[in-house]
C-alpha positions, 0 to 999 in steps of 0.5 A, spaced: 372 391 605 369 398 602 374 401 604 379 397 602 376 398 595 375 406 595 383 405 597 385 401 591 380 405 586 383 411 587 390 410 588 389 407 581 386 413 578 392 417 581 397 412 577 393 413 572 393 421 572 401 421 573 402 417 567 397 421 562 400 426 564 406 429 558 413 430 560 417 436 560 423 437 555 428 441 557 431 448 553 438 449 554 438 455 551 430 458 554 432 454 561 425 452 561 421 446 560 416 445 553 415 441 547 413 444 542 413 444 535 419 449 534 423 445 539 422 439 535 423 443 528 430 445 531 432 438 534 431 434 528 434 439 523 440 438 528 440 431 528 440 431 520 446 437 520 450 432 525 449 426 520 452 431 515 445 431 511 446 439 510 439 440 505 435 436 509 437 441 516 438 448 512 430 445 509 427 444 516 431 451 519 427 455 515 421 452 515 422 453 524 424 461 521 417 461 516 412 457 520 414 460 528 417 467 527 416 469 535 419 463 536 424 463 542 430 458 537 429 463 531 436 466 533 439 459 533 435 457 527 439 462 523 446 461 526 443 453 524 443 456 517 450 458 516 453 453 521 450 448 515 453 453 509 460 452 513 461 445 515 458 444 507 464 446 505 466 448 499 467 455 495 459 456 493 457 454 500 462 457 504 460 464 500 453 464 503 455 461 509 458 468 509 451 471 507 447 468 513 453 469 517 452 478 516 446 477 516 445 473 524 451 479 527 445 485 523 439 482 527 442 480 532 448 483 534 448 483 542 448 476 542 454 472 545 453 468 538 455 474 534 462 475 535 462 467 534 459 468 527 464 474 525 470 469 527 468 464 522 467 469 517 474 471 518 475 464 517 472 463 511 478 468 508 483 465 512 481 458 508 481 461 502 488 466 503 493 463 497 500 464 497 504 471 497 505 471 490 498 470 488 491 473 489 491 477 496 484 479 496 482 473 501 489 475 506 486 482 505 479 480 507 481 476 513 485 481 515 479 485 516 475 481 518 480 479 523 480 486 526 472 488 526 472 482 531 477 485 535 475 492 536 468 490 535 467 485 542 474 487 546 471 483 552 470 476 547 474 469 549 474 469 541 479 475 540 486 470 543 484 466 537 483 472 533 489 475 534 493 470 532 490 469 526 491 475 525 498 475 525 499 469 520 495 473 515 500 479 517 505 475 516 503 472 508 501 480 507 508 482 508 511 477 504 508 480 498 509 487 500 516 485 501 517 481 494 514 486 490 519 492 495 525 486 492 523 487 484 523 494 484 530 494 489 532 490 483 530 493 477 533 500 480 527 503 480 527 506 487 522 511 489 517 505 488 522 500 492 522 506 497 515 506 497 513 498 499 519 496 504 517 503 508 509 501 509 511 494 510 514 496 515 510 501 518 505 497 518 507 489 519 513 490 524 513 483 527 515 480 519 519 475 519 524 478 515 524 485 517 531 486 518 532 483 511 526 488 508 530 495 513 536 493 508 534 493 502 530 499 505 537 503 507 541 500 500 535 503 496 537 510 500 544 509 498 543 507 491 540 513 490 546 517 494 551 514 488 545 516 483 546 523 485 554 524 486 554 520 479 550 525 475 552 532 474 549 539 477 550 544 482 553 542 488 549 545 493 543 542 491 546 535 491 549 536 497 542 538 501 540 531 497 544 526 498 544 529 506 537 527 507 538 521 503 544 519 508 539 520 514 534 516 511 538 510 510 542 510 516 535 511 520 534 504 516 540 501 520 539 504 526 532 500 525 535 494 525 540 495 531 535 498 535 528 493 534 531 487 530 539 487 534 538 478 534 537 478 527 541 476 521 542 483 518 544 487 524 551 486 523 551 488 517 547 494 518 552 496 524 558 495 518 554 500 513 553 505 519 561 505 520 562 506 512 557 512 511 561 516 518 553 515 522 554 514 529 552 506 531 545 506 537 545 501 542 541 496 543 537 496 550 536 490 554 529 490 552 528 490 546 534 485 546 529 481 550 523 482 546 526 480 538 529 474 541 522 472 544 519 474 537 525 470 535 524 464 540 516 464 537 517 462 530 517 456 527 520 452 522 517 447 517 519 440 516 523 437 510 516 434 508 512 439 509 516 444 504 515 439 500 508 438 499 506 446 500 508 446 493 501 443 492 498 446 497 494 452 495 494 455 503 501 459 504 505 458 510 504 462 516 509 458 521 514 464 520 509 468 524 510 471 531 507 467 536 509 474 542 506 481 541 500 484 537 499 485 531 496 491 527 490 494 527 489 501 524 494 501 519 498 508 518 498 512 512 502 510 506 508 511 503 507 513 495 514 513 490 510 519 488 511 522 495 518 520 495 519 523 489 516 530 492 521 529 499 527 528 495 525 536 490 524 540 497 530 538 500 534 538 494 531 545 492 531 548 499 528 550 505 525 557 502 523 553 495 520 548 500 516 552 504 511 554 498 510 546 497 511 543 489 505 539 486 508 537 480 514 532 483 517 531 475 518 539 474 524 542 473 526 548 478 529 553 475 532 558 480 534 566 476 533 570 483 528 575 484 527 580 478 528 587 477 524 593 479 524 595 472 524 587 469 518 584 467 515 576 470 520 571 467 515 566 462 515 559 462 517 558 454 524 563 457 530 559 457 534 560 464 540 564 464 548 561 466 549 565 472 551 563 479 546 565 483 541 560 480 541 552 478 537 548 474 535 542 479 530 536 476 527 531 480 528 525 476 522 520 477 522 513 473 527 509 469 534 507 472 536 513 475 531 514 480 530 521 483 537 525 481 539 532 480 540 533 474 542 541 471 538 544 465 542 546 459 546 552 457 542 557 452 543 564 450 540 570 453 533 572 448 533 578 444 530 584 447 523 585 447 521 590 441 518 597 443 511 597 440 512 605 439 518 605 436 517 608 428 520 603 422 520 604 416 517 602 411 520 596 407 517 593 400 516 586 399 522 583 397 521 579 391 520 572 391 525 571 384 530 575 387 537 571 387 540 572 395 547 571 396 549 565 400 553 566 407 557 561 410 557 558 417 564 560 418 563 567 415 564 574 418 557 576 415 552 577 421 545 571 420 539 574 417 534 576 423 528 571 425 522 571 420 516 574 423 511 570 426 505 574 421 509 575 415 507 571 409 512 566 407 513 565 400 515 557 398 512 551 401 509 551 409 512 544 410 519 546 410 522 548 415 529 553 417 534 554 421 530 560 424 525 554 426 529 552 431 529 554 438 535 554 443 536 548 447 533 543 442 540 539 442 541 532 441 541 528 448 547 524 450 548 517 452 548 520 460 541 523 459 538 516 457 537 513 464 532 507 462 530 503 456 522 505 458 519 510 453 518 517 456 513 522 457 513 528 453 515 534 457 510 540 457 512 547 459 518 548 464 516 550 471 519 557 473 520 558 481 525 563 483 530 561 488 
């Protein structure tokens, strides 16, 4: 019987024990079991942020930060914080959602977490990316970010989800850079339409509309071929222009052909091929192939959804490829200033070309080589007609674009005085003296040009006819080439042929 009761007592006290005995809690991030304070800071403020109570959850993160700073959820308690910012909403709250997000990748940037905090960063601006003809700074920063994700963790599960996004920002980008190409093409000024559609091109090349953006491209070049053989000049400087503007234009169409043989545009560029006398590229199983799987990948919006984009602030990326890679290093730009400078070296020659020219507005003016006993041509001499050497101007804004155009016709100056030559002394004319007057048509020589250090008598304000400068005609019709003010002209640049 004792033994009976020595048996139910102590099986009572070992119950007893298990039952008083805390039970463990298991950690999905540390794999361990524990209940601690930090665990249960963590698990409440994720409680609070699924019941979309953000204030109470971002309060009770920071007091897990503050209170347990070697805690084992410090990391998930600061990527708590920016997940609350995010799911907030809003443009205040998705901003420092951004902060705390840099912030994480700064502490913690070897974490799995970090590449999924750079995804949400990018986005962030993907949310507020508006339509092409509006603000780009968000499209521009998604792109950014877009790429840092990419080439900063290669090996993430992210970087499928990225790239695509990264394509539908490329595409909203493009759609700018080629709106903007079609108002310069437009408004005739064509080095800056040059400019646009070239580095769109070099940069986006799976743009919807690319082969409509390498027309304009080759219809700019021609514009200014017409430019060039409409405008008067030395013919074997035009000549040498209009030939590298011709091959720049049909490298455009040949383009088309080549990359974009599916598209829209590229009978059309086969035709302006055949009226220019280009040779017509083939085009290649593959690239037929891969333009018509871009093509295939593309998609269209519905009638209902055109509609109410109109209301809607984001732009519409459903144009975008679904096949290929999108750009991540962008290649060097094309400047209208770049295009301008291409356009004077071919047009004055390889020689010319080869010393380079700074200033893309300057007038070349080619006088040959000067003479053992002749001295350095200046710059304020007006050229000399000769046949050797032609006046060549690289016109940069206004209608005509980049153009050829001959410097005028003046006069050979006088030769210069020999400082040691004897003259006689003259007396000073007096001022009441009555002098005839000579005729224009009059056989009578002109009198000579008024020193510059003689003492003039009269009025300082009047000015002669000895004033005037050779050269100093009135323009023409042909010389106004837009209704733009220009700048005023310095001092011509003299560069022997």
């Amino acid at each position: 019987m004792l033994r009976r009761l020595a048996t139910f007592v102590l099986l009572a006290a070992l119950i007893f024990a298990v039952a008083c005995t805390n039970k463990k809690v298991n950690n999905p991030l540390a794999n361990v079991g524990s209940k601690q304070p930090d665990k249960v800071l963590f698990d409440r403020a994720m409680d609070a942020m699924k019941h979309n109570r953000f204030d109470v959850s971002r309060m009770t993160l920071q007091t897990l930060i503050n209170t347990y700073p070697d805690s084992e959820y410090i990391a998930r308690a600061k990527l708590g914080v920016a997940d609350s910012w995010y799911a907030e909403g809003g443009s205040a709250s998705l901003t420092q959602a951004e902060i705390e997000y840099k912030d994480f990748i700064t502490f913690f940037p070897n974490m799995p977490e970090a590449a999924e905090a750079q995804l949400k960063i990018a986005n962030i601006h993907y949310q507020e990316m508006e339509k092409p003809d509006r603000d780009f700074t968000h499209a521009r920063r998604a792109e950014d970010e877009y790429r840092q994700l990419i080439l900063q963790w290669p090996e993430s599960k992210l970087v499928p989800d990225a790239k695509q996004r990264l394509m539908q920002v490329q595409e909203v980008i493009a759609e700018r850079e080629f709106q903007v190409g079609s108002f310069y093409f437009k408004r005739q000024s064509y080095p800056a339409a040059i400019a646009r559609l070239q580095t769109l091109m070099d940069r986006y090349p799976l743009y919807s509309k690319a082969d409509e953006a390498l027309y304009t491209l080759g219809q700019s070049y021609e514009s200014e071929i017409n430019l060039v053989r409409s405008h008067p000049g030395n013919e074997a400087a035009k000549a040498r222009l209009i030939q590298m503007l011709t091959e720049k234009s049909s490298e455009a169409y040949s383009r088309i052909i080549t990359r974009y043989p599916v598209m829209d545009r590229a009978t059309d560029a086969k035709a302006r091929l055949v009226a220019m006398n280009q040779p017509v590229p083939k085009t290649t199983k593959a690239a037929l192939a891969l333009n018509k799987a871009e093509a295939d990948s593309r998609r269209e919006s519905g009638t209902l959804a055109s509609i109410m984009r109109g209301f809607q602030k984001h732009p519409d990326v459903a144009h975008s490829s679904h096949v290929g890679d999108p750009t991540l290093v962008d290649p060097q730009e094309v400047s209208a200033v770049g295009v301008t400078q291409q356009a004077t070296k071919a047009a004055i020659g390889s020689g010319a070309a080869a010393g380079g020219t700074q200033n893309a507005n300057a007038e070349v003016i080619g006088t040959g080589p000067p003479g053992p006993d002749q001295e350095a041509p200046r710059s304020d001499t007006p050229p000399a007609a000769n046949s050797q050497g032609v006046g060549v101007e690289i016109l940069n804004g206004g209608s005509a674009g980049s153009s050829v155009t001959p410097p005028a016709a003046a006069p050979a100056p006088p030769a210069p005085a020999d400082p040691n030559e004897l003259k006689p002394t003259v007396e000073a004319a007096d001022p009441n003296e009555l002098k005839p007057t000579v005729a224009p048509d009059s056989d009578q020589a002109a009198p000579p040009p008024a020193q510059v250090n003689e003492i003039q008598s009269g009025s300082a304000d009047k000015s002669t006819s000895a004033d005037a400068k050779p050269g100093d005609e009135p323009a023409s019709d042909a010389d106004v080439s837009s209704s733009k003010p220009k700048k005023k002209k310095g001092l011509k640049k003299v560069i022997p042929f």
